[in-house]
N, C-alpha and C positions, 0 to 999 in steps of 0.2 A: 112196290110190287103190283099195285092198282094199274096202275099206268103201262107195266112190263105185261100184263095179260091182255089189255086192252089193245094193241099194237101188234102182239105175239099173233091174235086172233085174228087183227083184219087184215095183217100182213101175207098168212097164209093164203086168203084166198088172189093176192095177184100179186107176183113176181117179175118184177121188170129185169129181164137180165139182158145186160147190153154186149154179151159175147153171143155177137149172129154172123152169118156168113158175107165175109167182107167186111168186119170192123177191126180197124187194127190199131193199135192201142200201146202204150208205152210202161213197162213197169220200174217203178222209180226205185226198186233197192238197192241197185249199184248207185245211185248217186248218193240216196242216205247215206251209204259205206262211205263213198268222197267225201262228202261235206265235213263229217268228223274228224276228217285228217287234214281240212283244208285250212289253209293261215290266216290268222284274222287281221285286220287293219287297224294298224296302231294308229289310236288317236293323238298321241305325243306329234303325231306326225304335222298337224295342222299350225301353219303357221301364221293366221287371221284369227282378229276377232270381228263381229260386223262392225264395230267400229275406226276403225281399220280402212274400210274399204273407202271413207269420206265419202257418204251418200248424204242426199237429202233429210233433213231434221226429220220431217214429216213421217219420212219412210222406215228410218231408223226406228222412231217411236212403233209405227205400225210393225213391225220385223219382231220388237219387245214384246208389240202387245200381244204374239202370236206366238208365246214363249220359247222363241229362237236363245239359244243361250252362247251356244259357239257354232260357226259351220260345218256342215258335215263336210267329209273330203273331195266330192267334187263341187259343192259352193266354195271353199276352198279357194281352189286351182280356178274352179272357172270364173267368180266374180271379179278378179283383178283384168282379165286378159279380154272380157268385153268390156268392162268399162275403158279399157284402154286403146275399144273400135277394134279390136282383133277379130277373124272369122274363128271360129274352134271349133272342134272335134270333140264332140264331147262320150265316154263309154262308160256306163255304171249300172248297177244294178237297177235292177226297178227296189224303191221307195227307200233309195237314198239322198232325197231330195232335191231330185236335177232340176223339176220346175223351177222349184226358185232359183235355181241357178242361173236360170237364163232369168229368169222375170225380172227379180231385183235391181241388176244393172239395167235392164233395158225401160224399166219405170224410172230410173234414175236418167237414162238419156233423155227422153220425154218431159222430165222435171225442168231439164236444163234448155231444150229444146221443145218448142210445141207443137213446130210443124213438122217433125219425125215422127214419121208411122210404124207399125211393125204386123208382120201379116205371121202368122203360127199355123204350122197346117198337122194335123194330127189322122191317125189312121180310123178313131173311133167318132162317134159322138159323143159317149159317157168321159170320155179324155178332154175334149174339147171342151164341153161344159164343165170337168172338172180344173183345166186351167183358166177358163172367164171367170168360174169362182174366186179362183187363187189371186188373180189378177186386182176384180173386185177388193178385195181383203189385204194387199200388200198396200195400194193406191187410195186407201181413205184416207177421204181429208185434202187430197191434190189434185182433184177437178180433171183426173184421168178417166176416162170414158172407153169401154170397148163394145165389140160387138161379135155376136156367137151365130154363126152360119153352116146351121148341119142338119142335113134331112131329114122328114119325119114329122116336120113342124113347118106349119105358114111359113113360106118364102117373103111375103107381104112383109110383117113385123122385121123381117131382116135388110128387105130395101129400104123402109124409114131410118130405121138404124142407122146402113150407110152412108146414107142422103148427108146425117147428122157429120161425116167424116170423124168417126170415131179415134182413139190411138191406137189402138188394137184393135185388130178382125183375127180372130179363131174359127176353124172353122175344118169340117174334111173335106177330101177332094172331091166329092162329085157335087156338091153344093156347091163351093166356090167356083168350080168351073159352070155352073147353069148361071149364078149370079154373073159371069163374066162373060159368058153368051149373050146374057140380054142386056150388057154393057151397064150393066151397075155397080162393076168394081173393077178397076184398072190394077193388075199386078204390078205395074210400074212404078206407081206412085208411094209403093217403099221401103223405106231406108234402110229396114231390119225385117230379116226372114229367120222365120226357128222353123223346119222339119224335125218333126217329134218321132220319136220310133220310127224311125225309118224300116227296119227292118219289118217289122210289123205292116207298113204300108204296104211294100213288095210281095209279104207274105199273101195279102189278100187283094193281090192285082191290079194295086196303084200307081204301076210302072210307066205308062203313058202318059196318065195324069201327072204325075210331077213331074216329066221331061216337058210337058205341055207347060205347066206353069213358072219354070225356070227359065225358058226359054221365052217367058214374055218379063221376068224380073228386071231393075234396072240395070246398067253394068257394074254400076259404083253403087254397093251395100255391102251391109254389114249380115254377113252369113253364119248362121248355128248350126248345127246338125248333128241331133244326141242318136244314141240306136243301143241297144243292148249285146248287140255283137254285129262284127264288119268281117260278112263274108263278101265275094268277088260281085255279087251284085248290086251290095250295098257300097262297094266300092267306084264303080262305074257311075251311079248316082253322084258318090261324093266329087269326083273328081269332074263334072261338069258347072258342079254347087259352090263351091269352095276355091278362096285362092291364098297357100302361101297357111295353111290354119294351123294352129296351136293344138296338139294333139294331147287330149289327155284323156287317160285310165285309169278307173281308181276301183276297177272291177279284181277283186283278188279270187273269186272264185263265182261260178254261176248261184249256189246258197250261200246265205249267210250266215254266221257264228248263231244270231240271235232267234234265227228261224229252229227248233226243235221239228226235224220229220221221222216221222215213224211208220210203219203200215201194223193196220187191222187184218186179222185175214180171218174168212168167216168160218173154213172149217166145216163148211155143209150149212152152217146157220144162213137165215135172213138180212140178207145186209139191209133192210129196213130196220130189222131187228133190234141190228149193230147199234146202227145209224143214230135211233133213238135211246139207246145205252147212252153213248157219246154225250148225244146234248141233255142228257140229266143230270151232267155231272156239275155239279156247281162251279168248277174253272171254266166252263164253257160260258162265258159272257157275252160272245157278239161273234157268230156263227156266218164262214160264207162257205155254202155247200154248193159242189160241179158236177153236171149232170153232161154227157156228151152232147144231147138230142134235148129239145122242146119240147118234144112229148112227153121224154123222161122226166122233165122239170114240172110241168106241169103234172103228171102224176105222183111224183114224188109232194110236189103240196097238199095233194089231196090226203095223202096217208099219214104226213105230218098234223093237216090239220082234223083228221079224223081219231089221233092220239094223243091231242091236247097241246100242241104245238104251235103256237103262231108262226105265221110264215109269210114271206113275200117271193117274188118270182119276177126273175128278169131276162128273158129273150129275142130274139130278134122279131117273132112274129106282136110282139106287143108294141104297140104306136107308140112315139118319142115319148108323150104324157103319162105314159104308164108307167115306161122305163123309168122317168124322173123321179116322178111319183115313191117308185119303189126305193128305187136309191135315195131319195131322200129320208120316207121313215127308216130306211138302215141306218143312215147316216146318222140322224138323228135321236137314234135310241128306242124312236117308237115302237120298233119290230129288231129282234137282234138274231132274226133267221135271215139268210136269202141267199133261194136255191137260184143258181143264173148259170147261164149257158158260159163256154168261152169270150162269149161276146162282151163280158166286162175282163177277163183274166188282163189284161192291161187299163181297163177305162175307168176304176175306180182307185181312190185315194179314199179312206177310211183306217183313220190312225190307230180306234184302237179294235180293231177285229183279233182277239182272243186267237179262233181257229178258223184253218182254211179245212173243208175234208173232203176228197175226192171222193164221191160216192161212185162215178163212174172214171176209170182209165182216163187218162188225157191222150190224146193222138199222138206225140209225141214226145221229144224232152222237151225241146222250147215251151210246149205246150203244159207241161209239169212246171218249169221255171217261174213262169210270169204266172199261173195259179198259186200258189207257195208263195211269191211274192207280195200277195194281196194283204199279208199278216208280217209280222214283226218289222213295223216301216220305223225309217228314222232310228231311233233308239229303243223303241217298242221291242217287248219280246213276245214269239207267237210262235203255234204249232201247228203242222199243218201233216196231216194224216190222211193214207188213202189206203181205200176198205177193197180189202182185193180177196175174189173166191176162187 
């Protein structure tokens, strides 16, 4: 009750409400109503095990030591069909494990070959750096080397990197194309391309860039191209990227069975008020809360951390170091709050985040999807609530 006055009091004097003139905004209750009725994907269905797939010793061991037990359904379908040099289509939810989908084989083509490259182009930063991580942790122990090229940070430390001709370059588009400007990386040179979220790329006006960059790739590679949904734009893309691909879907519904959604609704009350009800409750273990606006984030830490709440905060207006920074002690367990813009709703991979809670509307559905997504990844089960007045 200490706490509940404390908050009650200083929430009163400032009210951030983000219904102003010209915001427009999505409410998820018909899809909560969907999701309950949606079919869930039988795991009988999976016909691998990772041993199975004859990868490298090394690899296998690192895949164990990362308590992979059986594939999820798109490792599945897609680990046999690149290892077997196929292009694929790849369509699944977010944090059903598509990184590795692609990763595993293509650290296994590298095992086998050392002079095969593979260039990953992602729509974020916080993606990119989260697949150099993944990368890093599948490839211990096999003198596989990448390298992470994404704005915000020394261009410097990324041309030594290059120099070094790493296996891997991640990276988003506008940083790859400045480092290809000043001729410090040829798209040519290879063998394996992944375009990650495509969808997500176009959403945010990477449509030139990657017709830019496909059109300098080699003729002869090996083409990935994952997206969470293939509408006609993402199609046009595909169909200049791709030749002849293996088409797979293991998407049975935009939620998932294990994601629990619900809405808050305040009822006249403070959704500051709410907010901090919420994270008192002892199920709340590792907390990612969406603000639409950076101002809103930013004040929303102040109120959290003026009622006893640690908090961290992730935006676009904070320099790459900061964002990392943040993401890390999430990651990490230091801090189990973090209020962030859209700007991570697809760039982070954190396994066990408890709840997602939309403090403010998301812009849309897509925009609702991949928020919701950021909780119950893999087999994890998660909740993900939005406080609506």
């Amino acid at each position: 009750m200490y706490k509940q006055k404390r908050y009650s009091n200083f929430s009163r004097k400032r009210n951030y409400n983000t219904r102003r003139a010209g915001f427009s905004s999505f409410d998820p209750r018909s899809v909560i109503r969907r999701a309950k009725e949606a079919p869930v994907l039988d795991v009988r269905e999976i016909k691998n095990s990772f041993s199975d797939f004859n990868l490298n010793i090394r690899l296998y061991k690192n895949i164990e030591a990362r308590g992979f037990n059986i594939p999820t359904p798109i490792q599945d379908k897609a680990i046999p069909q690149i290892l077997n040099g196929r292009d694929v289509v790849g369509v699944a939810n977010t944090g059903t494990g598509k990184t590795a989908a692609f990763l595993i084989p293509l650290i296994n083509k590298i095992s086998l070959n050392r002079n095969s490259r593979v260039l990953i182009v992602t729509p974020t930063r916080e993606l990119a750096a989260q697949i150099d991580k993944e990368i890093q942790s599948f490839s211990y122990g096999l003198g596989i080397y990448s390298a992470l090229c994404i704005g915000g940070v020394s261009i410097k430390g990324q041309i030594n990197r290059l120099w070094e001709r790493p296996n891997f370059v991640v990276g988003t588009p506008g940083r790859l194309l400045d480092l290809e400007k000043q001729r410090k990386i040829e798209f040519s040179v290879f063998s394996s391309i992944v375009l990650d979220e495509v969808d997500r790329m176009l959403d945010m006006g990477f449509i030139y860039d990657i017709n830019y960059v496909i059109s300098k790739l080699p003729r002869i590679r090996q083409s990935l191209f994952f997206s969470a949904t293939i509408d006609e734009k993402v199609k046009n893309i595909m169909q200049k990227f791709i030749v002849n691909p293996v088409m797979i879907s293991v998407k049975v519904s935009d939620t998932r069975a294990n994601v629990h959604q619900d809405v808050v609704e305040t009822k006249g009350r403070n959704k500051s008020d709410i907010l901090c009800e919420i994270l008192d409750k002892k199920e709340v273990l590792k907390a990612l809360i969406f603000t639409r606006t950076k101002k809103g984030a930013d004040a929303l830490s102040k109120i959290l951390s003026n009622t006893g709440f640690k908090a961290t905060v992730l935006h676009g207006d904070k320099t790459q170091k900061q964002r990392q920074r943040s993401l890390d002690m999430f990651g990490q367990g230091r801090i189990n709050i973090l209020i962030a813009t859209d700007v991570v709703s697809r760039g982070i991979d954190v396994n066990d985040i408890t709840h997602v809670i939309n403090y403010d509307l998301p812009e849309n559905y897509d925009a609702y999807i991949h928020r919701i997504g950021r909780t119950g990844r893999v087999d994890k089960k998660g909740v993900a609530l939005t406080i609506i007045g």
